[in-house]
Backbone of each chain as nested JSON, in Angstrom:
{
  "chains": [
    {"id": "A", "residues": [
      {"number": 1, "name": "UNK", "atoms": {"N": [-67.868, -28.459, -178.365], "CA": [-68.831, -27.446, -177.913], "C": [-68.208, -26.57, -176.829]}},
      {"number": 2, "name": "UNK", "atoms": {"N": [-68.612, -25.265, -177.058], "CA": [-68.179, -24.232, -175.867], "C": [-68.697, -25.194, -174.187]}},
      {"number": 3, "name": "UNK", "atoms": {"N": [-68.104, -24.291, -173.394], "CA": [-68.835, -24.826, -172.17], "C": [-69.806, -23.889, -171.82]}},
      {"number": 4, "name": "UNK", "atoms": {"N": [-70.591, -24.002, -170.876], "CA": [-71.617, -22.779, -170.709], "C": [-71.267, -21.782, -170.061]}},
      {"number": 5, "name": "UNK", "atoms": {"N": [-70.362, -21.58, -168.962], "CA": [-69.957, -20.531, -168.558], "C": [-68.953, -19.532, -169.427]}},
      {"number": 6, "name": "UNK", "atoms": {"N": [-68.146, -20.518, -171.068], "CA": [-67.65, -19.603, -171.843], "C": [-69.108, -19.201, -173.146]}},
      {"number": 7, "name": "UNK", "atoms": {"N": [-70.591, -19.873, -173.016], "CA": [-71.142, -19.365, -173.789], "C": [-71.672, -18.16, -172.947]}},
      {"number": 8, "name": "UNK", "atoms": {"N": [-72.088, -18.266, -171.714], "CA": [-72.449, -16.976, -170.768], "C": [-71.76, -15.512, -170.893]}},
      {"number": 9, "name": "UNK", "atoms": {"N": [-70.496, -16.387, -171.25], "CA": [-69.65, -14.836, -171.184], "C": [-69.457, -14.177, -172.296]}},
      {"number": 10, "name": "UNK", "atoms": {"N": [-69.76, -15.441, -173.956], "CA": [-69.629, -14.553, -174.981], "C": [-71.151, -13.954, -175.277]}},
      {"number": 11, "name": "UNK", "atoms": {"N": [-72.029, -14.23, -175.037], "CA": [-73.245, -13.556, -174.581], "C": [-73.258, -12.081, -174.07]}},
      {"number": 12, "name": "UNK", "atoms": {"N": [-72.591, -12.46, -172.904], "CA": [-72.844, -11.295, -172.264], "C": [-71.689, -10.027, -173.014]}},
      {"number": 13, "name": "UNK", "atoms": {"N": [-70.624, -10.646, -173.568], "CA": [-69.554, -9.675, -174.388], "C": [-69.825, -9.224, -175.573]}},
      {"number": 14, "name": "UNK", "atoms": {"N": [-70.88, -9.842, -176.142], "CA": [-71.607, -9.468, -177.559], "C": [-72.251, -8.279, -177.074]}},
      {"number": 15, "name": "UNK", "atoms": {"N": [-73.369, -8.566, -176.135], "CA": [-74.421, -7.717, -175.591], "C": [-73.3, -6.509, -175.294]}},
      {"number": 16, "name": "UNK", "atoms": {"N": [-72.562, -6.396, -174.871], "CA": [-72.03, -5.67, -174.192], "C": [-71.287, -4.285, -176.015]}},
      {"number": 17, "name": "UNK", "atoms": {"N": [-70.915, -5.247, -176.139], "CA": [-70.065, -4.545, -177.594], "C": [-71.34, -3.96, -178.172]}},
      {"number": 18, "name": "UNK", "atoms": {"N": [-72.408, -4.357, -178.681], "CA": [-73.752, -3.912, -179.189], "C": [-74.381, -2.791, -178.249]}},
      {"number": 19, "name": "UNK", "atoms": {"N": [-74.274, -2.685, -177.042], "CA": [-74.275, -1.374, -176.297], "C": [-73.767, -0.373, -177.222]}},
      {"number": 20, "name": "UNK", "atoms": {"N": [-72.32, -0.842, -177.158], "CA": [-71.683, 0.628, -177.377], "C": [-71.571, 1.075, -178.874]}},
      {"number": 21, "name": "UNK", "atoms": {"N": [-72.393, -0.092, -179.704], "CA": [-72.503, -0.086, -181.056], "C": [-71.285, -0.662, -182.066]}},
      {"number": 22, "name": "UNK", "atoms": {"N": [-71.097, -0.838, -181.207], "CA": [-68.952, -1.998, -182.3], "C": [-70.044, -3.191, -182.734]}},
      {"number": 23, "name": "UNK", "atoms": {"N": [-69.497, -3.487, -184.408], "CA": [-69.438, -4.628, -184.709], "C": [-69.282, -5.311, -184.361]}},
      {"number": 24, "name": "UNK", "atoms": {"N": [-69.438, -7.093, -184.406], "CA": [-68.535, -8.038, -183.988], "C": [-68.923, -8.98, -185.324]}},
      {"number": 25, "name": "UNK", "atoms": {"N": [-67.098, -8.518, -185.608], "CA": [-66.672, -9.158, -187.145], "C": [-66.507, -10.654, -187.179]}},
      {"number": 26, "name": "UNK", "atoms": {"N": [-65.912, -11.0, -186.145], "CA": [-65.514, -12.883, -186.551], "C": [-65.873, -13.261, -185.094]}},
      {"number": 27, "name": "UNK", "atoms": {"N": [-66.722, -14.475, -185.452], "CA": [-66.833, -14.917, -184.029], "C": [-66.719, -16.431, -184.46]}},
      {"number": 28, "name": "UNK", "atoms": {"N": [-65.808, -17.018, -183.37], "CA": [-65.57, -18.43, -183.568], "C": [-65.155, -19.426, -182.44]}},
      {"number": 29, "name": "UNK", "atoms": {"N": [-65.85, -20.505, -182.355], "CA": [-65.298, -21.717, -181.447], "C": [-64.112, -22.308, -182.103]}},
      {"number": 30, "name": "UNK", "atoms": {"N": [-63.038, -22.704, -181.475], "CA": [-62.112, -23.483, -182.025], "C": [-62.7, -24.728, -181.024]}},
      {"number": 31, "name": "UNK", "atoms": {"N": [-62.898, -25.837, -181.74], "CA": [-62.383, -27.424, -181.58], "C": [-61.288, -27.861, -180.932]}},
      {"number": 32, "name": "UNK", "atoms": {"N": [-60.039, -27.772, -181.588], "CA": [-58.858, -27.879, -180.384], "C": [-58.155, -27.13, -179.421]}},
      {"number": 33, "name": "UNK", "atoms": {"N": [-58.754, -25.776, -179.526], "CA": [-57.726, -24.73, -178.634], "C": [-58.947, -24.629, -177.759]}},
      {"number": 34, "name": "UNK", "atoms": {"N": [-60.268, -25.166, -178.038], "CA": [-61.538, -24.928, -176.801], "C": [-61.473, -23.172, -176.624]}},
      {"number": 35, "name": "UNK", "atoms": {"N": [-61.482, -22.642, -177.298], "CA": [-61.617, -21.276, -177.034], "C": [-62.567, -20.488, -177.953]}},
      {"number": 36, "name": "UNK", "atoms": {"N": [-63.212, -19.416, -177.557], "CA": [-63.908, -18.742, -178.13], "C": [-63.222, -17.614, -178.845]}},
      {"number": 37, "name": "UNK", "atoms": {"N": [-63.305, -17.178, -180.316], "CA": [-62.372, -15.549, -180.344], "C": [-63.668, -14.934, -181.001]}},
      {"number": 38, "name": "UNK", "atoms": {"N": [-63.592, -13.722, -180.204], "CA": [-64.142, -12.636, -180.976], "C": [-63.431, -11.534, -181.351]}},
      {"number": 39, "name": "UNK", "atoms": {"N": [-63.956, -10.795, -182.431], "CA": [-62.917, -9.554, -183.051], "C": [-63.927, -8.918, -183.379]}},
      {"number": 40, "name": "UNK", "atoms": {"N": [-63.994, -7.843, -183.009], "CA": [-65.036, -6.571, -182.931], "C": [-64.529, -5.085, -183.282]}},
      {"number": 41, "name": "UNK", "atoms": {"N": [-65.577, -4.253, -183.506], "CA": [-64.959, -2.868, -183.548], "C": [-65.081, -2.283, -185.067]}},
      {"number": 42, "name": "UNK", "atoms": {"N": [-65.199, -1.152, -184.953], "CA": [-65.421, -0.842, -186.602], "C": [-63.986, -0.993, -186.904]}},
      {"number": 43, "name": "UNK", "atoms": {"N": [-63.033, -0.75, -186.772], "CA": [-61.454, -1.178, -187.454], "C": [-61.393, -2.328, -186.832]}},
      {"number": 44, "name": "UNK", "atoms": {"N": [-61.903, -3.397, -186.451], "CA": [-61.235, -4.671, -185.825], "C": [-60.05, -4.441, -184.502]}},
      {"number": 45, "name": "UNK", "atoms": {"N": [-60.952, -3.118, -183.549], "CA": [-60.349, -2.861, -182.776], "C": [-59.744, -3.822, -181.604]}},
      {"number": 46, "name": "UNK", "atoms": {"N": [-60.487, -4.686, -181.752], "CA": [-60.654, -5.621, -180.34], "C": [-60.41, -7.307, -180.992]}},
      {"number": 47, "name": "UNK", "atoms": {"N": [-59.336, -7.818, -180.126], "CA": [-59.684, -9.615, -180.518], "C": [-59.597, -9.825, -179.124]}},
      {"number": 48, "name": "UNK", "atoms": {"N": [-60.515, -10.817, -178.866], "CA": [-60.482, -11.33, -177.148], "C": [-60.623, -12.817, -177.281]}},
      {"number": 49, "name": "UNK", "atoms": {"N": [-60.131, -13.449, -176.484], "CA": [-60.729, -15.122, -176.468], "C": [-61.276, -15.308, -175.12]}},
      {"number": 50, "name": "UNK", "atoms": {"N": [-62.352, -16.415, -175.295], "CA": [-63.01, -16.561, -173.487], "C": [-62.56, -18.502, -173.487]}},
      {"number": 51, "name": "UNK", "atoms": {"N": [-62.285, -18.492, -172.378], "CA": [-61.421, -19.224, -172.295], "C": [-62.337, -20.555, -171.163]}},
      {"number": 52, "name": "UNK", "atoms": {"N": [-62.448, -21.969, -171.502], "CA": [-63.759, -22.837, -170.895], "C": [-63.943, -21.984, -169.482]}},
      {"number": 53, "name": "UNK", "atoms": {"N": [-63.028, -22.058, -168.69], "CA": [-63.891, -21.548, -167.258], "C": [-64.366, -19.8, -166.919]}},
      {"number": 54, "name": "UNK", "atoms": {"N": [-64.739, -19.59, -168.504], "CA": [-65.729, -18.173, -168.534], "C": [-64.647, -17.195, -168.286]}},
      {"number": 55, "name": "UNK", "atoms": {"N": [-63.386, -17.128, -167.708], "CA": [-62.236, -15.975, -167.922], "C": [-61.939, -15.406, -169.292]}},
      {"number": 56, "name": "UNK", "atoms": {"N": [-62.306, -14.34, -169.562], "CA": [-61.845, -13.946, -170.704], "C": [-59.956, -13.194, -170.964]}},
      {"number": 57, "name": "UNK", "atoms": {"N": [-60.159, -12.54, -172.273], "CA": [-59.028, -11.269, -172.006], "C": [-58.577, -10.68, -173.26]}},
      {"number": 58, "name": "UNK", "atoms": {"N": [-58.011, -9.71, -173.682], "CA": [-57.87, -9.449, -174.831], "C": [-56.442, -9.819, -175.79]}},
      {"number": 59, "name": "UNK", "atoms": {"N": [-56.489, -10.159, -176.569], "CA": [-55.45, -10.98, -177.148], "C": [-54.453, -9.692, -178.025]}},
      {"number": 60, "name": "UNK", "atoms": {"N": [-55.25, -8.765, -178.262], "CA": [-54.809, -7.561, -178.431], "C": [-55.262, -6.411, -178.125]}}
    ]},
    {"id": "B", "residues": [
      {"number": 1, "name": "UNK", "atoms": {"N": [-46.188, -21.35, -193.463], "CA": [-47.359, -20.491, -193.55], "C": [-47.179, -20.094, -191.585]}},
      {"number": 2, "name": "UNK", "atoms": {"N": [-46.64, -20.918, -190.98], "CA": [-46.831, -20.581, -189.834], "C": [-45.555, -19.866, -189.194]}},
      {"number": 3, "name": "UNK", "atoms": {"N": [-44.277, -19.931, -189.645], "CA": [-43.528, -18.959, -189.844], "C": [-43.884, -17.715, -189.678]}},
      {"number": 4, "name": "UNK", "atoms": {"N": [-44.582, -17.444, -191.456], "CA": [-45.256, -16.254, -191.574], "C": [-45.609, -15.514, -190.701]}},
      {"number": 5, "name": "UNK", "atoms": {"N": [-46.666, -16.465, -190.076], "CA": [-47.778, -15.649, -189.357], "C": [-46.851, -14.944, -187.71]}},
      {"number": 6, "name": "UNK", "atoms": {"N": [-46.015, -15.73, -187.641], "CA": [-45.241, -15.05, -186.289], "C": [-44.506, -13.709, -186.812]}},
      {"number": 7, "name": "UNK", "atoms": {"N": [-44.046, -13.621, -187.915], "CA": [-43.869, -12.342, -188.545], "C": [-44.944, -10.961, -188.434]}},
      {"number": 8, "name": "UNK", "atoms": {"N": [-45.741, -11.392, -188.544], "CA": [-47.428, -10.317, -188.652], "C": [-47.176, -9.626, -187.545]}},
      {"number": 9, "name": "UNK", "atoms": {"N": [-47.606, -8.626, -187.839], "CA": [-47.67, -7.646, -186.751], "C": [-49.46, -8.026, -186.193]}},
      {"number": 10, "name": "UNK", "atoms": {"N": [-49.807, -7.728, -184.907], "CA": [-51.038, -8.121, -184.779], "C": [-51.833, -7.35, -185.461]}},
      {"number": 11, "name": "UNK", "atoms": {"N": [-52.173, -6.498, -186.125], "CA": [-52.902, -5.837, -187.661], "C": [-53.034, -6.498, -188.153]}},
      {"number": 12, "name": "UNK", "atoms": {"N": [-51.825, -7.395, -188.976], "CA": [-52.148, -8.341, -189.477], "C": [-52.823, -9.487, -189.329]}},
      {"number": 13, "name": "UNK", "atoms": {"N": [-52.606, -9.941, -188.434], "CA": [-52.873, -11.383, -188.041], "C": [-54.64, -10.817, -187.515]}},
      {"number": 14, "name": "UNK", "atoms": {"N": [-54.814, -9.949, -187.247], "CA": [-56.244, -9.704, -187.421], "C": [-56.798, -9.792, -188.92]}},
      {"number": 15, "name": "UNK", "atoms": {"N": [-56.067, -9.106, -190.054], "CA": [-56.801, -8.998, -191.038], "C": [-56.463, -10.405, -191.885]}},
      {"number": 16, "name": "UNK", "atoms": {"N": [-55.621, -11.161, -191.274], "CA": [-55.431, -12.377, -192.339], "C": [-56.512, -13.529, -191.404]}},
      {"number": 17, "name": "UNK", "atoms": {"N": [-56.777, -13.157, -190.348], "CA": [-58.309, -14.244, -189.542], "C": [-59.163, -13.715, -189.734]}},
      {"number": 18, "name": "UNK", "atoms": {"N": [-59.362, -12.35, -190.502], "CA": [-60.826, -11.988, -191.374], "C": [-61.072, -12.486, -192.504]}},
      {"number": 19, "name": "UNK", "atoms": {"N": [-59.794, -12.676, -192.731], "CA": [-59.956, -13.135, -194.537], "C": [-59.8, -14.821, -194.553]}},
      {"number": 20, "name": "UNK", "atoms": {"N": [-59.545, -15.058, -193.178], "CA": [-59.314, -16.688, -193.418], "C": [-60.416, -17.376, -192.489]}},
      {"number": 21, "name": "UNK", "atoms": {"N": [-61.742, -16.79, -192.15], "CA": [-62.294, -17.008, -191.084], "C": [-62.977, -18.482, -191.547]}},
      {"number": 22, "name": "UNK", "atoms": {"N": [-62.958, -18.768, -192.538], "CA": [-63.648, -20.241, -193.215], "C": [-62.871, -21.067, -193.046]}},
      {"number": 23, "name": "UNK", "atoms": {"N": [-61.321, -20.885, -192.922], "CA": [-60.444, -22.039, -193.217], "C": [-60.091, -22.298, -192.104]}},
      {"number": 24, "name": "UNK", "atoms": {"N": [-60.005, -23.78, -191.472], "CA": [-60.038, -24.09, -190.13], "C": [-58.788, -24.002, -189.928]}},
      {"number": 25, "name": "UNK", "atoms": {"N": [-57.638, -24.837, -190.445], "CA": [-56.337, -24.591, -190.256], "C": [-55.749, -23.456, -190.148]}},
      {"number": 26, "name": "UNK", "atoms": {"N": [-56.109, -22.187, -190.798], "CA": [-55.489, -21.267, -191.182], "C": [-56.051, -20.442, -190.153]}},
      {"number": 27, "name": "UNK", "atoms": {"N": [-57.005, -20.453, -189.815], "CA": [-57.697, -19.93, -187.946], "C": [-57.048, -20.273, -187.482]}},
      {"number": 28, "name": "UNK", "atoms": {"N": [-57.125, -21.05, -186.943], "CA": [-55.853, -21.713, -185.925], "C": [-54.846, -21.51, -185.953]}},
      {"number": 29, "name": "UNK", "atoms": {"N": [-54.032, -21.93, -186.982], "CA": [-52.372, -21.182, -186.851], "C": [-52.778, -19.717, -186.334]}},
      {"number": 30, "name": "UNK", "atoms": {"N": [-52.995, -18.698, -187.208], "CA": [-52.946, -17.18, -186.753], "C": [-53.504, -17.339, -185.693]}},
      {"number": 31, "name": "UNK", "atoms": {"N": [-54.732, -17.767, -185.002], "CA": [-55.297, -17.735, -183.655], "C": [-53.762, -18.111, -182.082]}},
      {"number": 32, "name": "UNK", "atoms": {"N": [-53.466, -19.2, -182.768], "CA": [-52.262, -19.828, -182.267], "C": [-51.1, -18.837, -181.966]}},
      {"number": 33, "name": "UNK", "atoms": {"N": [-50.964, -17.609, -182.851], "CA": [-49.802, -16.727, -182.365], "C": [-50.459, -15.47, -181.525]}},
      {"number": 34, "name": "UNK", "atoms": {"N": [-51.277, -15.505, -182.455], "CA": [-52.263, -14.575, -181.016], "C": [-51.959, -14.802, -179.571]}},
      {"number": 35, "name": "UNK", "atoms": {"N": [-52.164, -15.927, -179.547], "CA": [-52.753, -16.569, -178.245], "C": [-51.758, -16.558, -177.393]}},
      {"number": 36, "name": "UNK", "atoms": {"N": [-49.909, -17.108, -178.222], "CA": [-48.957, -16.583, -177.696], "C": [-48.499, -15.543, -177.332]}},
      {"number": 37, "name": "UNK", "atoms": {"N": [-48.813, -14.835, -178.058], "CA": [-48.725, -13.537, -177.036], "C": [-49.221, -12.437, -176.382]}},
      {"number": 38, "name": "UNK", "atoms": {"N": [-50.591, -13.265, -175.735], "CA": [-51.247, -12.746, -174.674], "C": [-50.455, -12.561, -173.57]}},
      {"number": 39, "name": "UNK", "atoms": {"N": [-50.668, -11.741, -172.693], "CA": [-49.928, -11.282, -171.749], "C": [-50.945, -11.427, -169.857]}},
      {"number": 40, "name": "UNK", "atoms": {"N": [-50.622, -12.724, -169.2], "CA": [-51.684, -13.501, -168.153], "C": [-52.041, -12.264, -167.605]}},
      {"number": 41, "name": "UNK", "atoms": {"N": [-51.641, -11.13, -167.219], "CA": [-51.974, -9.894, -166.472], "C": [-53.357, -9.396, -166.931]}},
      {"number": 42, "name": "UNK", "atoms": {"N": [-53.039, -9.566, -168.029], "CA": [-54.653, -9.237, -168.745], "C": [-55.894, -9.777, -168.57]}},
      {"number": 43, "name": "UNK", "atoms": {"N": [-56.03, -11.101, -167.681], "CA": [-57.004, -12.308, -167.807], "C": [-57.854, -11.524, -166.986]}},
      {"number": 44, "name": "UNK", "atoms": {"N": [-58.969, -11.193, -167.173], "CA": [-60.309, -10.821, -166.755], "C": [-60.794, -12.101, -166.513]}},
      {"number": 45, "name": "UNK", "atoms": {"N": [-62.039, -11.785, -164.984], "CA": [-62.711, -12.954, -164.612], "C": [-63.493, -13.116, -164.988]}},
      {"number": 46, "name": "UNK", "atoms": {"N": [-64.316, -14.634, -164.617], "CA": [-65.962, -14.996, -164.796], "C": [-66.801, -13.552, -164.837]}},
      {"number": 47, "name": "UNK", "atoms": {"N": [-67.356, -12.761, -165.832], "CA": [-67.991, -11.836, -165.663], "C": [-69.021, -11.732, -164.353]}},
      {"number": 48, "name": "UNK", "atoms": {"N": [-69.723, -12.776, -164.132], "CA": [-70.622, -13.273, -163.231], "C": [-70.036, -13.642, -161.906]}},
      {"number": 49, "name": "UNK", "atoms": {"N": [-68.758, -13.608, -162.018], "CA": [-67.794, -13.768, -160.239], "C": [-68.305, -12.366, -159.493]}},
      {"number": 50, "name": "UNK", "atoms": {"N": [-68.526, -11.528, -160.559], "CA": [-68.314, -9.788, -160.283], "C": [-69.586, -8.853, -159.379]}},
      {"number": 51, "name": "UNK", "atoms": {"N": [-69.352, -8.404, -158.51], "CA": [-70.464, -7.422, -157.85], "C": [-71.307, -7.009, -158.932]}},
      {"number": 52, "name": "UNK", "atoms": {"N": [-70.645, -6.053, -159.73], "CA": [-71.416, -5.49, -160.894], "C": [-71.164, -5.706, -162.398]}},
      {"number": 53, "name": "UNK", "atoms": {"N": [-71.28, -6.94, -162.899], "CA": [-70.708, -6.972, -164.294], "C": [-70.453, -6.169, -165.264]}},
      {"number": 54, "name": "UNK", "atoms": {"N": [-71.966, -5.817, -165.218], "CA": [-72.751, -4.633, -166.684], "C": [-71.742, -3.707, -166.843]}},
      {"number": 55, "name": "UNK", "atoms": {"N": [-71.451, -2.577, -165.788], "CA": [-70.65, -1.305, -165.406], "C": [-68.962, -2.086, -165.395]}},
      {"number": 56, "name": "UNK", "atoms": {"N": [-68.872, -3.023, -164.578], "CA": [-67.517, -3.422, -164.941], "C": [-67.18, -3.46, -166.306]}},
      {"number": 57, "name": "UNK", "atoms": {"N": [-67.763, -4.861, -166.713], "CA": [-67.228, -4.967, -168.184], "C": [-67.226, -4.069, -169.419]}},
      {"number": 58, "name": "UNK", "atoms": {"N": [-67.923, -3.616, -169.071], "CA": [-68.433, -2.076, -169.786], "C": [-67.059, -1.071, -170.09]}},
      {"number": 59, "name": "UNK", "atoms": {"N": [-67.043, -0.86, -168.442], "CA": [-66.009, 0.098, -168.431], "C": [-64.292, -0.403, -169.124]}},
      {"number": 60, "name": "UNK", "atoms": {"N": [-64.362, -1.928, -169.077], "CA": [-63.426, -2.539, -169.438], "C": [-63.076, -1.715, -170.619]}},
      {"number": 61, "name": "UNK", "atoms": {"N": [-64.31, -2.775, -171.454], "CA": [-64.555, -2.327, -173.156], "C": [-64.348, -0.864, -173.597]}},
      {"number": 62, "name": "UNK", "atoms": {"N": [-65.141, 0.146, -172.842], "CA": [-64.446, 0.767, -173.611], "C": [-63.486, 1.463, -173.527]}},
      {"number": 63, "name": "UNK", "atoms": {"N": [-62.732, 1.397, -172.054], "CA": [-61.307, 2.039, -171.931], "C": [-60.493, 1.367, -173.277]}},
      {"number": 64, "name": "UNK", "atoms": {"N": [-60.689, -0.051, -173.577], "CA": [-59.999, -0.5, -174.618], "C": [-60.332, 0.093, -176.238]}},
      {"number": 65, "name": "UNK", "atoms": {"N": [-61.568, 0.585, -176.145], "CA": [-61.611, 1.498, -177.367], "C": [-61.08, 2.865, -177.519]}},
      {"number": 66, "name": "UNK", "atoms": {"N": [-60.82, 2.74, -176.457], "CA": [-60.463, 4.525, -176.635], "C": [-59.031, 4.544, -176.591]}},
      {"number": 67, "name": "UNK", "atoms": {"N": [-58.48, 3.771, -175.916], "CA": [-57.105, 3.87, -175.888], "C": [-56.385, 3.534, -177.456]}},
      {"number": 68, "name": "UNK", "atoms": {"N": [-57.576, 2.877, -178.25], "CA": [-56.834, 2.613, -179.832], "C": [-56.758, 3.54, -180.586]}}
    ]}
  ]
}
């Protein structure tokens, strides 16, 4: 399971992408890497992972 | 297969974790080269550490759209 300060933050990064109207194409917990990835954007502009202690960043 | 994926340009390795988003292994590897080459300069904080999140993160996002 995510931790809550990395579910807080993909919360608040969804909300945030849905502002500006970007998709968000794949969203996923990994099990062993404990990380969250999201990939957003009408071209899959954006991949970010949030990372357990709620720090995010963009992976590209 | 994991070879491969260090080959991908990150285009790729985006569009092969769209198309592989069911398969757990195959997330992972591509997630896995991703991940290598993140660059620590980039690490944004606890959104919620922040005076103003909303406007911060905001502004984050979409300097990163526009710059693509």
């Amino acid at each position: 399971m995510p931790t809550h300060k990395q579910l807080e933050t993909s919360v608040f990064l969804c909300q945030l992408l849905s502002n500006l109207y970007q998709p968000i194409q794949v969203f996923r917990f990994d099990q062993k890497l404990k990380t969250l990835y999201i990939q957003a954007g009408r071209e899959d502009e954006i991949a970010l992972v949030i990372d357990e202690d709620g720090t995010w960043e963009f992976v590209l | 297969m994991t070879s491969d994926l260090s080959q991908m340009t990150n285009t790729e390795l985006k569009q092969y974790i769209s198309e592989h988003r069911n398969d757990e292994a195959a997330f992972r590897a591509a997630l896995e080269v991703l991940m290598s080459r993140r660059n620590p300069a980039n690490l944004q904080p606890y959104p919620f550490d922040l005076a103003n999140p909303e406007s911060e993160v905001e502004a984050i996002l979409k300097a990163k759209f526009n710059q693509d």
